[in-house]
N, C-alpha and C positions, 0 to 999 in steps of 0.2 A: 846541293839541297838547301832548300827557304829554310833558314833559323828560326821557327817558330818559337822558339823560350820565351816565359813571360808573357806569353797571351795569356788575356783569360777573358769569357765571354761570362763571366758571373752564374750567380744562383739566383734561378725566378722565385719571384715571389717570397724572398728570404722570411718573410716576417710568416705566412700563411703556415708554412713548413714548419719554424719555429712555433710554432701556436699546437698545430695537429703533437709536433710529438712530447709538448708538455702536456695537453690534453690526454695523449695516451698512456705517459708516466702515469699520472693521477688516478686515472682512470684502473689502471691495473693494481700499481704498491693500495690505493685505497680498500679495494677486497682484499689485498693478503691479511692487511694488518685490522681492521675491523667484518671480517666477511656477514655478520650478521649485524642490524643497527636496528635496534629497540626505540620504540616511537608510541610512549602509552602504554600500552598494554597488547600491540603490537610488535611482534618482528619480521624485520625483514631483512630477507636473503639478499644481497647486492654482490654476490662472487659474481653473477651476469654481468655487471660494466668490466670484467676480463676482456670479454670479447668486442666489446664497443673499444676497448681499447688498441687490440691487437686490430682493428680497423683503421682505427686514425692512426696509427703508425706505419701499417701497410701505403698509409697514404701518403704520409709525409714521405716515407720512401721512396715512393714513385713516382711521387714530383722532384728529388733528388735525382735519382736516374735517370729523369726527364732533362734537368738542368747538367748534367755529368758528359749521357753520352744522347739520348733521345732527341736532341734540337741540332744535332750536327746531321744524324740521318734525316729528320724532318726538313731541314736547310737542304739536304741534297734534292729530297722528295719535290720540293716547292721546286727549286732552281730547273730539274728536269722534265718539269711542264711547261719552258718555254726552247723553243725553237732557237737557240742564240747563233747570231751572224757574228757578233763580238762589236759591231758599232751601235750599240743600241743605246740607247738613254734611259737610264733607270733610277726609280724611287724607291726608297725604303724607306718605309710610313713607322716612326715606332720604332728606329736604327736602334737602340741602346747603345751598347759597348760596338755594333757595328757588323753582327754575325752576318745576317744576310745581305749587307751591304756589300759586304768582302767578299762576301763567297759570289756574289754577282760581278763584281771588280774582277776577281779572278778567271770569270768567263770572258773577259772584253778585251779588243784589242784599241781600237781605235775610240770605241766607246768610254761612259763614263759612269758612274755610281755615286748618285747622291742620297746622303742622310739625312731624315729630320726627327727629331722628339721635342721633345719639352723635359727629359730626363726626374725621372720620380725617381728617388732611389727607395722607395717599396715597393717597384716593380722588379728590381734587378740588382745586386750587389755591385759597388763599385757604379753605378751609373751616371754617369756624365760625360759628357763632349770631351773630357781631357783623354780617358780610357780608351773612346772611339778613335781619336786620332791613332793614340799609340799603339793599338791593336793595327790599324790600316799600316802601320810603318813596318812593323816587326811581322807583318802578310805580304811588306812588300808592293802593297796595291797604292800605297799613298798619291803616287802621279795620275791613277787612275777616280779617285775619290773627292768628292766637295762633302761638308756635313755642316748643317744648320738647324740653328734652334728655331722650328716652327709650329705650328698647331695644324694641327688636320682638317680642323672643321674650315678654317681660313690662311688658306696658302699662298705665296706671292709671284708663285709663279706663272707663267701666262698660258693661254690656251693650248692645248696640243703641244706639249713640250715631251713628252716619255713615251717610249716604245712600251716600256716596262714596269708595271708597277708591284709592289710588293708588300705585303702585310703581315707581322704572325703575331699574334697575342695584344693584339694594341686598340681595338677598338671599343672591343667590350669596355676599356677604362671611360669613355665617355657616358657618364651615366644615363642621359634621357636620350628618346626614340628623335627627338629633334635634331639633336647634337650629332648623332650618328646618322643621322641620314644626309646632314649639313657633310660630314668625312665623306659619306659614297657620293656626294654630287662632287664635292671636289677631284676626285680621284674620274670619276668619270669624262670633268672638265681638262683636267691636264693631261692625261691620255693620250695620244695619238688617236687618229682614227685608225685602225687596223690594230692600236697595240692590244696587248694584254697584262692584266692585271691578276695577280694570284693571292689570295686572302685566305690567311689561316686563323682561328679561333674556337674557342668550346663553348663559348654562349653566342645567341642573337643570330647564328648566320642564316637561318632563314629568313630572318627581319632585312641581312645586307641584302638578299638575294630579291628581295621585294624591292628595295629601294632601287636596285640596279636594274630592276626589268623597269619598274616606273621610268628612271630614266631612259630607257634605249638600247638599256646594254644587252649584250647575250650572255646569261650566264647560265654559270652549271656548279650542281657541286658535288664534288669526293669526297668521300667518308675515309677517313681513314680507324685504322680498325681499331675498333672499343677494346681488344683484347689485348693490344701492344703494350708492352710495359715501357716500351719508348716512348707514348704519347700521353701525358696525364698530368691532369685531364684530358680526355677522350679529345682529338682536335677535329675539327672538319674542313676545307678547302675550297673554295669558291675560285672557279676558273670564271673570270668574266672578262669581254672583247667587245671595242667599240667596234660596231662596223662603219 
């Protein structure tokens, strides 16, 4: 059996989580210990930020459980939208520590998985290229894996180079509608014709889904379910294929 000890694919968004459940602290001990706040010759009742509070912390909790167990079944969900022969060539757009990289390395035989970020560690705990390596060794995929520091919007690889391409949470970080549309041509460009590309995120995917029909592409999107306590924020999936 694979010695998995000592991975760790981190906590998303560590600072966002950290923020909601001191907001929620606040928000609740604040009504215990003052529940009514005199303003003039006014009072007012503020036991109501209880439940604003018992919100943001609902929340930060389910971006925990997201970050826990929820991106491991999301990572299966994405992997088994494609058809794998096991020599494919594959991208992961956004690698961090290397989840979806590895889990795509794990499907390959003859094939390869490569990784790129630009690694922000207020995306992801522990993120950097050193984490990525060592997570691909202690999977065992290491023979199978390249990982580089690149940018999405401009990438150096040359036309038609991946059967496979892959995304989850990495695009919305590019703030303008230019910048992101500069990401879906590249990914369009390096594509194979026939390959497939699979994009997960909670904001903008019907902006990629425009960009990519602009281009040529074929796409489609899954919903995955707003109800899941594995997905949260809510995620949604874009299947898009160069023909």
């Amino acid at each position: 059996m694979l010695n998995t000890r000592g991975v760790s694919y981190g906590i998303d968004a560590p600072g966002v989580i950290r923020n909601l459940f001191i907001a929620a602290a606040a928000t609740i001990i604040l009504p215990l210990i003052f529940p009514m706040v005199k303003i003039g010759a006014v009072i007012i009742d503020i036991t109501w930020l209880m439940w604003m509070g018992l919100y943001l912390s609902l929340g930060g909790a389910l971006m925990l459980v997201y970050s826990l167990v929820g991106k491991f079944k999301h990572r299966e969900r994405m992997l088994n939208m494609i058809a794998w022969r096991g020599d494919e060539q594959v991208l992961d757009i956004g690698t961090g520590k290397g989840l979806l990289m590895i889990g795509a390395a794990k499907k390959l035989t003859t094939g390869k998985a490569t990784g790129i970020d630009i690694w922000n560690e207020k995306d992801l705990t522990g993120n950097n290229i050193e984490n990525a390596f060592k997570n691909a060794a202690i999977e065992g995929v290491k023979d199978k894996i390249e990982i580089r520091n690149e940018n999405a919007m401009n990438m150096s690889f040359t036309d038609n180079s991946f059967d496979v391409i892959l995304s989850n949470l990495c695009l919305h970080n590019i703030s303008d509608k230019e910048g992101r549309f500069a990401a879906c041509k590249e990914i369009s460009r390096v594509l194979k014709r026939g390959g497939t590309g699979v994009i997960a995120d909670f904001m903008h995917t019907k902006e990629y889904k425009r960009n990519f029909d602009k281009l040529g592409m074929q796409t489609t999107v899954c919903p995955v379910s707003y109800f899941s306590t594995f997905y949260f924020p809510p995620l949604r999936m874009l299947v898009t294929r160069k023909a």
